[in-house]
N, C-alpha and C positions, 0 to 999 in steps of 0.2 A: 504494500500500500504506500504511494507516494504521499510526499509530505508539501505543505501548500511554502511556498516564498515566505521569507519575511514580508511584511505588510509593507514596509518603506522599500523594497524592490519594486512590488508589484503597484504602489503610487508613480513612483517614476516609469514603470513599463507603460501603465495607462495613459500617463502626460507623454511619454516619446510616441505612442500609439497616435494619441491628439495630435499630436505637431506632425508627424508624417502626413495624414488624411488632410490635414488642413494645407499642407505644403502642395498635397498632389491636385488639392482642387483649386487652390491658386493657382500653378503652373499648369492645369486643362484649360481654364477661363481664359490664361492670360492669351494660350496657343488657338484658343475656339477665336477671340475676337482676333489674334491675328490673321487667323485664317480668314477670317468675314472680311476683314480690311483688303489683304491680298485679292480676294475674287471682287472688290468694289458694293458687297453689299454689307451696309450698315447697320448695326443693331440700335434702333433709336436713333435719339442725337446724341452719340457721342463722338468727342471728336480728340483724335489722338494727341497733339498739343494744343496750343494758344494761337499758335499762328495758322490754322487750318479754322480759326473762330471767323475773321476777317471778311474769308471767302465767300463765305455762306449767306452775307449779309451786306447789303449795298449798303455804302454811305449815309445816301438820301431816304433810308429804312424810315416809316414814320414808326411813332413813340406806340405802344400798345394802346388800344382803345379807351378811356377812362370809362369808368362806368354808368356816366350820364350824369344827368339833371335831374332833382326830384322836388316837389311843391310842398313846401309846408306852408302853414299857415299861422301869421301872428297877430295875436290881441292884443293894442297895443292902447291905453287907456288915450281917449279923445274928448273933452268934454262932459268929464263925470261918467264918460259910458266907456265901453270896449268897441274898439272896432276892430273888425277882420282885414288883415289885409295878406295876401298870399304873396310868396317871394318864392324863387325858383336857386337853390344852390345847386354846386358841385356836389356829386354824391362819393360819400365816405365811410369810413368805420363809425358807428352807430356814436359814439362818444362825440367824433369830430362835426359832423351833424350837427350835436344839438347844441357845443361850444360855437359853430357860427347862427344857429337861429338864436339862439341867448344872446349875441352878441347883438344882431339885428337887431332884437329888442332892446335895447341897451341902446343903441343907435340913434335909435328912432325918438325913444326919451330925451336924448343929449339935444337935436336937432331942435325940440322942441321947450326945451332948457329946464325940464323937467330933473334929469340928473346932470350931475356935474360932468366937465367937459373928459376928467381922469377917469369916469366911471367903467369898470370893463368887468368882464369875465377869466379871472382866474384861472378855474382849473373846476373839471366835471368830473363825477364817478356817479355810475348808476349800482343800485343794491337792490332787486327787486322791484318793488312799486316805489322807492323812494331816491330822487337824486339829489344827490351832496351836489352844491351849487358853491363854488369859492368865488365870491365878488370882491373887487376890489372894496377898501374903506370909504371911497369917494363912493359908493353906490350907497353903503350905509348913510354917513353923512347927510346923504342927498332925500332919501325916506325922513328924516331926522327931519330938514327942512320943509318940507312937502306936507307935512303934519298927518295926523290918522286918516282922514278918508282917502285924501289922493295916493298916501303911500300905500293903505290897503287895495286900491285898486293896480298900484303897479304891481304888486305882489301876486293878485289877484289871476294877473295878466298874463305874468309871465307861468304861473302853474299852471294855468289854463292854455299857454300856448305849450309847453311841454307835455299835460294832458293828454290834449287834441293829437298830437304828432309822433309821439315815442311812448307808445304804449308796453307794457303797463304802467306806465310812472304817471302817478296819481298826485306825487305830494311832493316838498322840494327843503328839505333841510340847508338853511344858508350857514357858511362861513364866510368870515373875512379875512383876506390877508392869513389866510392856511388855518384860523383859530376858528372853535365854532363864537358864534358870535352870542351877546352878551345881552343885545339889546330886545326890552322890553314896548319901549313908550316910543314914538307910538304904532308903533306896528309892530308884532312878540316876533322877533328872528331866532327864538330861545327854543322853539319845538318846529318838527316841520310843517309846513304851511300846506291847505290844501285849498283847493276850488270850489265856491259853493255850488 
C-alpha cells in the first residue's frame, strides 16, 4: 500500500500543475490570434499595437452621438403664483440633469432679483425619494430677504420642479456651503421640504 506525499509537496505539485495549464493557454491564445492576424481575419476590434489605432479611423471621424435633448419643466415663482415654463437640456447622468435644471431655476430667480447674483447650486445627491440639494449661502441669505411667503414659494418651486421631473424625488433636504443648514425663520431648511 503506497503512502500519500507530504502535504507541502503535493501544494507545490498542484501550484506547478496551475502554472503549467495557465502557461499553455496563454501561449494557445497568444498563437490562435496570431494565426487570425496572419490569415487577415480579426477577432473583434483588437488591434495589435497603437499604431494600427490611427488607421482605422479618419481624422475628420465625428465625436460619438450625445445622447440628445430632453424637456423638463420648471416652476418658477411669478407673481405670488408658479409658472410652468419648459426648457430643453443636454441629456446626462440623472445627477447632472437635475444640477442644470436646479440651476435654471436658480437663474431665472437671479434674472428677476429675487436671489442674489452669487446664488448657485453646489453639489446634488439623490437617496430615494429624497434629494440632498447643497446651495450656495447667497441662496440662503437671499430666502432670509425674500421673507416667508415669497421664500416659501421659491422653495415650493423648486420641489415641485424636481417633483414633476426626477421621479421619485418627492422632497429636497437643503444644505449650505456642504453643512446641512440651520435655518428656521423664515422658511425651516432644518427638515426636508416637500410640495403641497
Amino acid at each position: 500500500e503506497g503512502r500519500k506525499a507530504p502535504k507541502v509537496v503535493r501544494i507545490f505539485a498542484w501550484i506547478a500543475l496551475l502554472v503549467i495549464l495557465f502557461t499553455l493557454g496563454y501561449l494557445g491564445a497568444n498563437y490562435f490570434f496570431g494565426l487570425a492576424d496572419r490569415r487577415g481575419a480579426r477577432v473583434g476590434d483588437v488591434y495589435g499595437s497603437s499604431s494600427e489605432v490611427p488607421k482605422t479611423q479618419s481624422p475628420d471621424a465625428a465625436a460619438p452621438a450625445a445622447a440628445g435633448t430632453a424637456a423638463y419643466d420648471v416652476y418658477v415663482p411669478d407673481g405670488g403664483k408658479l409658472t410652468k415654463r419648459t426648457i430643453d437640456i443636454q441629456k446626462g447622468l440623472v445627477e447632472d440633469d437635475i444640477t442644470k435644471v436646479a440651476s435654471v431655476f436658480v437663474d431665472s430667480l437671479k434674472e428677476t432679483n429675487a436671489l442674489a447674483g452669487d446664488a448657485s447650486v453646489l453639489n446634488v445627491f439623490r437617496n430615494g425619494d429624497c434629494l440632498y440639494l447643497d446651495m450656495s449661502g447667497a441662496f440662503q441669505t437671499s430666502l432670509k430677504k425674500l421673507g416667508a411667503d415669497p421664500g416659501k414659494l421659491v422653495v415650493t418651486g423648486l420641489v415641485k420642479t424636481m417633483k414633476e421631473n426626477f421621479d421619485p424625488i418627492t422632497r429636497i433636504k437643503f444644505y449650505v456651503d456642504g453643512k446641512e443648514s440651520v435655518m428656521k425663520t423664515p422658511v425651516d431648511l432644518t427638515v426636508p421640504c416637500e410640495a403641497n
